[in-house]
N, C-alpha and C positions, 0 to 999 in steps of 0.2 A: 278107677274102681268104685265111684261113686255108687250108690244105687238107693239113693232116697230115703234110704233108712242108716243113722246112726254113721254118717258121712263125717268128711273134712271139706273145711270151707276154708275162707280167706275173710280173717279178722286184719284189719288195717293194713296189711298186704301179708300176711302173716298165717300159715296155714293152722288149721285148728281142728281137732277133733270135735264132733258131737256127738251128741246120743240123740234118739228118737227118727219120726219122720218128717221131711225134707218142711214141709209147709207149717207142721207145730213148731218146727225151731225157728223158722222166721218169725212167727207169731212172738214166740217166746224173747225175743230177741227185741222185738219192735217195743213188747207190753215193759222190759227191764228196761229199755233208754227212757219211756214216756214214765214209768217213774220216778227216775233221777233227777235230779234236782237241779232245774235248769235257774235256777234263782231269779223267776220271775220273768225269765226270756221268751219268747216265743222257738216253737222247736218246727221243723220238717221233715218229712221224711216220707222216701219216694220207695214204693215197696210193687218191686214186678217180681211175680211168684213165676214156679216152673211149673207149678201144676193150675190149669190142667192142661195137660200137652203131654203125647208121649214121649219117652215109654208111659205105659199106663201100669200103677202099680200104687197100691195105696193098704194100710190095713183092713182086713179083712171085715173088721166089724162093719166099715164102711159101706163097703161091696156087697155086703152079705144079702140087707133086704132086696136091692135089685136081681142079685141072680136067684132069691124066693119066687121072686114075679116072672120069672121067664125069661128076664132080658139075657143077649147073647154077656158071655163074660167080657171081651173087653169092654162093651157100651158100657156093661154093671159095674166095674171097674172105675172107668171114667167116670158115670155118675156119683160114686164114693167118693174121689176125688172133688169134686164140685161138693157133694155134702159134709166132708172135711175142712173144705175153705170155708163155707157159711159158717159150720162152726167154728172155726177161728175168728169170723168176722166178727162174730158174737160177741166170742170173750173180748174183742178191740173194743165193740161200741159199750159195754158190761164196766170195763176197765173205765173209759171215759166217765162215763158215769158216777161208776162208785167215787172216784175220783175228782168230784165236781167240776173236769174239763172238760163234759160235754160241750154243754151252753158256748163255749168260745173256742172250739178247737173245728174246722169246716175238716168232715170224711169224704171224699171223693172214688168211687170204685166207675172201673171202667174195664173192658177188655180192648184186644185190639186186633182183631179179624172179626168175620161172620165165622161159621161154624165148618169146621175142616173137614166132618164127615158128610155135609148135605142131608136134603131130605127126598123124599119123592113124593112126602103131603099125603099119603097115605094112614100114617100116626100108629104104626104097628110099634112092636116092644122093639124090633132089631131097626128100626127111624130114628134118624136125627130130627132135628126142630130148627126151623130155620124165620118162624112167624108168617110162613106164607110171601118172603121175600124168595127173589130168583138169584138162584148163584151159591158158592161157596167160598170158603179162604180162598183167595189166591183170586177171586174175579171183579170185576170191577162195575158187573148187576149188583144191585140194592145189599144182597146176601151176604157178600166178600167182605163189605167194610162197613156197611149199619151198623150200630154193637148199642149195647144198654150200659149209658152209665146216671151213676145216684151221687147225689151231695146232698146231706145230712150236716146239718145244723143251725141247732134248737133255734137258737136266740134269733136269726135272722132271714133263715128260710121257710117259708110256711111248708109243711107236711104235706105230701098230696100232690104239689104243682107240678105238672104237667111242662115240659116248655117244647112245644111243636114247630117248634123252627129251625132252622137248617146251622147246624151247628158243627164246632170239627175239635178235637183237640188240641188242634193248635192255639187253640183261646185262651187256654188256659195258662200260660203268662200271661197277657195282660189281663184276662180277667183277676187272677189274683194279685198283681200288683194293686189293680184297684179297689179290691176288697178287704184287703191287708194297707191299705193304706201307703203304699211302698215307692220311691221313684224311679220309674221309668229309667233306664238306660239311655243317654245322647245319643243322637245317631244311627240311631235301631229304629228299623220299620221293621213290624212284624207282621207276619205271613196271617195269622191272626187277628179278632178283633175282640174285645171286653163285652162277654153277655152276662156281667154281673146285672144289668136292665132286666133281663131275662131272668135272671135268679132270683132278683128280688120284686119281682113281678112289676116294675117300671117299666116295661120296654118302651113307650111313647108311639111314634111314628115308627117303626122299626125298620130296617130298610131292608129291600132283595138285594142278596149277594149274586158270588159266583166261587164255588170251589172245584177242586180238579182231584182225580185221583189217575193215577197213572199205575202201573206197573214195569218196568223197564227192565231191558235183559243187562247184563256187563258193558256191551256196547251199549250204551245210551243212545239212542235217534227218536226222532219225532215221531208221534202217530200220526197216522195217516185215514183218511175217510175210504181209504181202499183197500187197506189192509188191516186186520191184528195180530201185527206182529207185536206191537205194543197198545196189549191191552187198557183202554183208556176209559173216564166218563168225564161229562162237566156236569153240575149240579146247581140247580137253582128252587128255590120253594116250589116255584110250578114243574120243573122237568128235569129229565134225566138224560142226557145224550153219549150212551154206550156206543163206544166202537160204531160211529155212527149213524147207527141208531135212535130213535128218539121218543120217550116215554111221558107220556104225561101221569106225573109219579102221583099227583092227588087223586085224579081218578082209575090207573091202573099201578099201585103198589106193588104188584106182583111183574110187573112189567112184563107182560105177555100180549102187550099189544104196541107193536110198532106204529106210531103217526108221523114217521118222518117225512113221508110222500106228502102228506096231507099241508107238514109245516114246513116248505124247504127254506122260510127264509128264517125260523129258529136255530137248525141245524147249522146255515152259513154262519148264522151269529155266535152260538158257543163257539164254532170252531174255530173261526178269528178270536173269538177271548181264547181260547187253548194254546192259539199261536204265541200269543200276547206274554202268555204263563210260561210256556215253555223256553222262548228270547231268554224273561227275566232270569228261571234258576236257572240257565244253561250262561248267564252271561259271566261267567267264568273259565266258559270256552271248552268245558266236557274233561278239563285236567281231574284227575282223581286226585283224593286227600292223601298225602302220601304221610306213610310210618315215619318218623324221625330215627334215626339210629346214630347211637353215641353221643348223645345228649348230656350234658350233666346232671341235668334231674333224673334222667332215670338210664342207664345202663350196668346192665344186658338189656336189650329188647329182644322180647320173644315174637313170632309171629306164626302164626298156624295155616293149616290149608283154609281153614274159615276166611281168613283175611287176604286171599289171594284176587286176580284176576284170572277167571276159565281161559284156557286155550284148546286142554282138550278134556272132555267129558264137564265136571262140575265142581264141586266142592264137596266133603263129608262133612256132615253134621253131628253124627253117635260115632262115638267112640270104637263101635263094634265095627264100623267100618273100615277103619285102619288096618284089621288083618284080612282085607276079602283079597287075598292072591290073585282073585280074576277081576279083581279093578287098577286099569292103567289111567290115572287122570295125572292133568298138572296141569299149574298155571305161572301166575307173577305177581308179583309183589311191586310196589309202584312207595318206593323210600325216597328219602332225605339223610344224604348224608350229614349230621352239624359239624361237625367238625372231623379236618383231613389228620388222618394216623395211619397206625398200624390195628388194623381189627382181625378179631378171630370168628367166624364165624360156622356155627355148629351146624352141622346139618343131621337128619334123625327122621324114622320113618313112625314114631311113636314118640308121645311126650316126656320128659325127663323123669316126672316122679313115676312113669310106668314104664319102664325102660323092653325093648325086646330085641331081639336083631333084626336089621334090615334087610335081608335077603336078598344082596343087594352084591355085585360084584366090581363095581364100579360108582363115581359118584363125578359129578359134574356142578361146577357154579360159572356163574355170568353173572355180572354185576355192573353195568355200563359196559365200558369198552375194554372191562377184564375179563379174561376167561380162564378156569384153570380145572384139570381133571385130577382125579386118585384113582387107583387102583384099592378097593376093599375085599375084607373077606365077606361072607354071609351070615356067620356067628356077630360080625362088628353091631352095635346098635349105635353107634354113630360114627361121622367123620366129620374132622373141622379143617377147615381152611385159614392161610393166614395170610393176610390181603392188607397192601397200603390202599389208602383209599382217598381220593379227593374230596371236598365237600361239595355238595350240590346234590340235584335230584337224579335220581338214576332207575333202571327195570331190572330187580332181582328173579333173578332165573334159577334154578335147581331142577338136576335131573339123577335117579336114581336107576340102574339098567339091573333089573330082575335077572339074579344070577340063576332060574330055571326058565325063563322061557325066553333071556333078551330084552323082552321089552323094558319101554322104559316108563317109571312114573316121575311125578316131583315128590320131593320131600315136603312131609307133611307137617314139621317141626323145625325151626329154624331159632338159633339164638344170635345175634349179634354182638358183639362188645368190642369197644373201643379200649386197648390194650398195652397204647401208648404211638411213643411219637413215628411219623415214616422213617423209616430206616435208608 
């Protein structure tokens, strides 16, 4: 029931009421920890807002000057949203301030896609803004995943600096390990490298890398120089090699001009680094991380269609999609049993604290090499199963058979809990 105004959230796992809108309360929430009194400690805190993303809904004063100027309501909307967040970022750097923890506290703001509506570089009021990069979220031209981010502070960063070299988020462990003075983990090679050099305007000799972006479906496989089915690029200061492709990114930034022809033996090269990259994180052999269930630190475990594996159709994301009657999806769930019992496990086509009926005339689970069915009514909003269960890794399956048309989905809601010894 959430709707960004005046919500409940999860305080230390703990539901809570608030008042106001979604991004003032984080704000508010951020500026009362940074005032407590952490007695001389140093503090951190990793703050991913929902806005701006839809749904798009923001107060009105916000929205207001954009739809004076003409813009379509949701873009004006959206942009109230973005002008909400700068003014919260205000009162952060404001609060820093007043608070003499500027000077020694590093702000770091970053996004994480290119822009999800595109542009078409036209610059009308109903346009996105993309900087003249090609592509949008989801692509993996310069547009999808370029993004702006700023680190501010005083004491150690000059104002102003620029750093024009090929950069990822990944950096940022070790670069702050190194800047915070911190050690390093044993054993840990990270995907990233330290451009504290680069922040502090030392770079030296700086060297060319090579980073990868991929995009990957549920099945994971390789890209291919012959297909995009798994949309891909490598990345280097001089080039850009899209889905085969190949860009020289300093002189065409817009990447509208293909020179693969011209460099095939650039192309064979990233693509062998590609291979290279893709060996390393696939050298785990493509097993998914699977859910733990009946754990002692934490059971019930919930698990939602978000955390599924697709078999048929996708996943839902909004809530609103859980009553569309003419969506049949479903997938699996990829657990770990910890420990062998007796568990009960809940099945529900809606989440607990919003309870509806399932609609549902029938209910089916799989679980390894278990299977077991019920018979439900359509008023029920759940049915649980009561299963011994071995430990080990197993494929959780659930099937719900639509008591008006037959068909069948998965349940979108599922709880676990280990309930005592097998019987």
């Amino acid at each position: 029931g959430n709707d960004y105004f005046d919500d409940t959230y999860f305080r230390n796992g703990r539901a809570e009421k608030f008042s106001g809108y979604c991004t003032d309360v984080w704000l508010d929430e951020m500026l009362r920890f940074i005032g407590e009194d952490h007695g001389n400690q140093p503090f951190f805190i990793y703050l991913p807002t929902n806005a701006m993303h839809s749904p798009f809904t923001v107060v009105e004063e916000y929205s207001k000057p954009y739809l004076e100027m003409g813009v379509p309501e949701q873009r004006a909307i959206f942009y109230g949203m973005i002008a909400n967040f700068d003014e919260n970022l205000g009162r952060l750097l404001d609060t820093l301030s007043d608070s003499g923890l500027d000077q020694n506290t590093l702000v770091i703001f970053m996004g994480d896609n290119g822009t999800a509506a595109g542009s078409n570089g036209k610059g009308t009021k109903d346009d996105g803004f993309n900087a003249g990069m090609r592509g949008k979220k989801g692509s993996a031209y310069e547009g999808g995943h370029r993004v702006a981010c700023f680190a501010h502070w005083p004491a150690r960063l000059q104002a102003g600096r620029v750093v024009d070299k090929l950069t990822s988020h990944r950096d940022w462990m070790p670069t702050l390990i190194d800047l915070c003075d911190l050690k390093a983990p044993e054993g840990v090679s990270f995907d990233g490298q330290s451009i504290a050099p680069l922040l502090l305007g030392t770079p030296g000799d700086w060297p060319d890398r090579t980073l990868f972006i991929e995009r990957q479906p549920d099945d994971i496989q390789p890209a291919t120089l012959e297909s995009n089915a798994v949309p891909f690029a490598v990345l280097t200061e001089r080039w850009r090699m899209v889905n085969g492709e190949l860009y020289d990114i300093q002189k065409d930034p817009a990447q509208s001009n293909d020179v693969g022809s011209a460099h095939p033996e650039v192309v064979a090269e990233l693509f062998t680094a590609y291979e290279e990259h893709y060996a390393d994180v696939m050298g785990h052999g493509g097993k998914p991380v699977s859910f733990l269930l009946g754990a002692e630190q934490q059971n019930p475990t919930h698990l939602t269609v978000r955390d599924w594996h697709p078999i048929d159709g996708a996943v839902i994301w909004h809530p609103a999609q859980l009553a569309d009657d003419e969506l049949f999806i479903n997938g699996w769930w990829a657990v770990e049993i910890a420990r062998p019992g007796r568990y009960a496990i809940r099945l529900s086509r809606y989440p607990e604290d919003a309870p509806n009926p399932m609609g549902a005339n029938s209910a089916r689970l799989r679980i390894g090499a278990l299977e077991e069915s019920k018979p439900v009514n359509a008023e029920d909003i759940f049915v649980t199963f009561e299963v011994d269960l071995p430990a080990g890794p197993a494929k959780l399956e659930t099937w719900l058979t639509d008591s008006a048309s037959g068909k069948d989905r998965g349940a979108y809601h599922l709880r676990a809990e280990r309930i005592g010894d097998t019987k």
